[in-house]
N, C-alpha and C positions, 0 to 999 in steps of 0.2 A: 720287872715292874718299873715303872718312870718315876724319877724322882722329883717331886711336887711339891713347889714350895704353897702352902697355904690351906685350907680346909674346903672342903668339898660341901656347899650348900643348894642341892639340889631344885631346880622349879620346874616348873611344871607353863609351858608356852606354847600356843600355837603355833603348827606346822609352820603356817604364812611368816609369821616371826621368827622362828628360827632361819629360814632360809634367808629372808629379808637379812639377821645379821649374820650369816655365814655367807651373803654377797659381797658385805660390807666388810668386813673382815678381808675376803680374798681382797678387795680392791684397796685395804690399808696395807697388804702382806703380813696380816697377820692372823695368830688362830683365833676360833670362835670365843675360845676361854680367855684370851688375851684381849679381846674386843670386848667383852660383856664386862671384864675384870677393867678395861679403861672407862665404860660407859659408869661401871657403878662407881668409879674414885672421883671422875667429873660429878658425879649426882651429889655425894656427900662433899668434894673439897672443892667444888669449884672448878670452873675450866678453867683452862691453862690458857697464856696469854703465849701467841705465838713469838717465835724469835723476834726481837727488835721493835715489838710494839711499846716496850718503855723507851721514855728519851731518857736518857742519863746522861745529857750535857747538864751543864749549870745552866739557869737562869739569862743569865748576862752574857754567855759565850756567845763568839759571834756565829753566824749563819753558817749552815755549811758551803754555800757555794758564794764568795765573794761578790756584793755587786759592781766592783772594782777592774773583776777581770773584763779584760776585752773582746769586743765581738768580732766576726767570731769565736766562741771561745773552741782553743783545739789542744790536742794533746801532746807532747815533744816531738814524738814521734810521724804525728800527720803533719810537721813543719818543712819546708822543703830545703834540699840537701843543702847546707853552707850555711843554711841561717840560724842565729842566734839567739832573736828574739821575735813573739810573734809581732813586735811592728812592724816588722818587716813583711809582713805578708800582707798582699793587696788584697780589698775584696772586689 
C-alpha cells in the first residue's frame, strides 16, 4: 500500500474533465492527484507569483543596466585579443 500523505476526499467529475486534467498534469510531469492537489491550494491561497516577479531592489538603487556603459556595449570576452578596454574597439 502507498504511503499517502493527506485525506482522501472523493468527487464525482466528468469523464471530459478528468481527462482534460490528466493532460494537463502529463504536460506539468506531474500526477492527476498532484495537479488537482495544486489547483485546489491556488483556489484557497492564492496563485503563486512566479520566480523573480518581485523586485526586491530598494527604491533608490540604481538601474540594472548602467546608462553609462558604452555602445556597443560587449562582454570581456567578445573584446579582441590585447585589448584592455572596450575604447579600444572601433565601431
Amino acid at each position: 500500500m502507498a504511503n499517502r500523505k493527506g485525506v482522501f476526499i472523493g468527487a464525482y467529475v466528468p469523464n471530459d474533465l478528468k481527462e482534460k486534467l490528466r493532460r494537463r498534469a502529463a504536460n506539468e510531469h506531474r500526477t492527476l492527484s498532484q495537479e488537482i492537489t495544486r489547483i485546489l491550494e491556488e483556489a484557497v491561497n492564492g496563485r503563486r507569483l512566479p520566480p523573480g516577479a518581485i523586485d526586491r531592489r530598494s527604491p533608490n538603487s540604481p538601474s540594472r543596466r548602467r546608462t553609462s556603459d558604452p555602445l556597443p556595449r560587449r562582454r570581456r570576452e567578445d573584446l579582441p585579443q590585447g585589448s584592455e578596454s572596450a575604447s579600444e574597439v572601433k565601431e
